[in-house]
C-alpha positions in Angstrom: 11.5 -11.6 3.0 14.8 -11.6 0.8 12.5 -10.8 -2.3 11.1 -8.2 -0.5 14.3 -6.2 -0.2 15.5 -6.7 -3.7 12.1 -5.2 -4.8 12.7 -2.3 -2.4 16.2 -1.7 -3.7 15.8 -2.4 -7.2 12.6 0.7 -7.3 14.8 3.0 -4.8 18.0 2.1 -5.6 19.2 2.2 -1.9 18.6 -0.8 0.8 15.9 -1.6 2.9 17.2 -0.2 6.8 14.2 -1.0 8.8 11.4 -3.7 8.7 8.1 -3.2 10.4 5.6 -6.3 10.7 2.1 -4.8 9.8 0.0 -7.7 11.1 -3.2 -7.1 13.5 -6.5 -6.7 11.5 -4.2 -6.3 8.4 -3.2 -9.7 8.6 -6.0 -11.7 8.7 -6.6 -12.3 5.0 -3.0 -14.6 5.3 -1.1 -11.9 3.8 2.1 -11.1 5.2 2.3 -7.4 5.0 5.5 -5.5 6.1 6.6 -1.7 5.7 10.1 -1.3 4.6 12.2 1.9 4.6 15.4 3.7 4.6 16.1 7.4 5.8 14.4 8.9 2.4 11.8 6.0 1.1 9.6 4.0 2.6 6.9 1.1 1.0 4.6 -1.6 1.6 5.7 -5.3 1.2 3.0 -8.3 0.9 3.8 -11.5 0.5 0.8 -14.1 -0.4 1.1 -17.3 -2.4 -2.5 -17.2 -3.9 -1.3 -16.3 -7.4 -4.7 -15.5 -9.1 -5.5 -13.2 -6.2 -2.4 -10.8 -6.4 -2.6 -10.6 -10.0 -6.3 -9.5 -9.6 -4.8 -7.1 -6.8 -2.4 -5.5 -9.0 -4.7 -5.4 -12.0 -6.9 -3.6 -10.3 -4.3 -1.0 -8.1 -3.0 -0.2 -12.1 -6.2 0.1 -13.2 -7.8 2.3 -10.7 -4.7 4.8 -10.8 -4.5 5.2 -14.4 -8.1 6.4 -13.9 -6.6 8.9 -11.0 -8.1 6.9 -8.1 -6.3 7.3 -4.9 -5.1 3.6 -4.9 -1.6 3.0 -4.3 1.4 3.1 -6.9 2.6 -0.6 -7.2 6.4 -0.8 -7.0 7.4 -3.9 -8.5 6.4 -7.3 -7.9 7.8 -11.1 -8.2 4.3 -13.3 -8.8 6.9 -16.2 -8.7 7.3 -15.4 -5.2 3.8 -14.0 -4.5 5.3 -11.2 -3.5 4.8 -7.4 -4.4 6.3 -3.7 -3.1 3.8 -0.7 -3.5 3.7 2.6 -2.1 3.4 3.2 1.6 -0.2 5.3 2.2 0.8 5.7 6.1 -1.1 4.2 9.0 -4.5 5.3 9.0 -6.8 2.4 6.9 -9.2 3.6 4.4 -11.8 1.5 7.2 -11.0 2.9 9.9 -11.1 6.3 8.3 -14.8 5.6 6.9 -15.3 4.4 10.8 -14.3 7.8 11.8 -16.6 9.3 9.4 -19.5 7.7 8.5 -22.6 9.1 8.8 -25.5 6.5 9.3 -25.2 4.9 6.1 -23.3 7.1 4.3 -19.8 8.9 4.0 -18.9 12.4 3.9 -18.4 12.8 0.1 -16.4 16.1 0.8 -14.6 15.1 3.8 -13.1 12.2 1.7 -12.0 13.7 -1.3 -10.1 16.7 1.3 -8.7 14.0 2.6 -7.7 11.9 -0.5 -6.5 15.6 -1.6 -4.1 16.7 1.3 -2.7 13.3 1.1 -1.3 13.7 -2.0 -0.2 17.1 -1.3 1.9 15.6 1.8 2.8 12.4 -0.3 4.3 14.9 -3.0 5.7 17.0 -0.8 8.3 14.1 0.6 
């Protein structure tokens, strides 16, 4: 957990005041993931020792986002540890919003891009 707040307060430059566990469904992969935040930031903590898979993870998030895909800004990270800080999305999972708004077989195409959209615009506007 200690790496976990140096991460936090080396990206925000101000400590880590609350910890939240985020188990439940999130869990079940055997990452630990916790939200940490302050009165003015808040992120997303994971800590799993399978190397090769958090470097894939992070690949990926970098990857995506360069492209624009609404993935997650990655923080900092200490593979060392297996851990890594990236920005907090909120509480709603991308499944259980697809749950929510699946149609048969497929997804509203313009439902989630609004969404991925006024997101953003909130995300920005904190």
């Amino acid at each position: 957990m200690d790496v976990l707040n140096r991460l936090f307060e080396e990206h925000f430059r101000a400590p880590v005041k609350r910890i939240q566990a985020l188990q439940g469904d999130l869990g079940g992969s055997g990452r630990k993931i916790i939200r940490l935040s302050n009165e003015a930031a808040s992120a997303i903590g994971v800590l799993y020792g399978v190397r090769e898979e958090n470097v894939a993870f992070l690949e990926f998030s970098r990857h995506f986002r360069q492209h624009g895909l609404p993935v997650p800004e990655i923080y900092g990270e200490d593979l060392s540890s297996g851990a890594y800080l990236e920005e907090d999305l909120g509480d709603t999972t991308l499944f259980e919003f697809l749950s929510k708004n699946r149609k048969g077989e497929s997804i509203d195409a313009a439902k989630l891009s609004r969404c991925c959209r006024a997101f953003r615009w909130r995300r920005a506007g904190t």
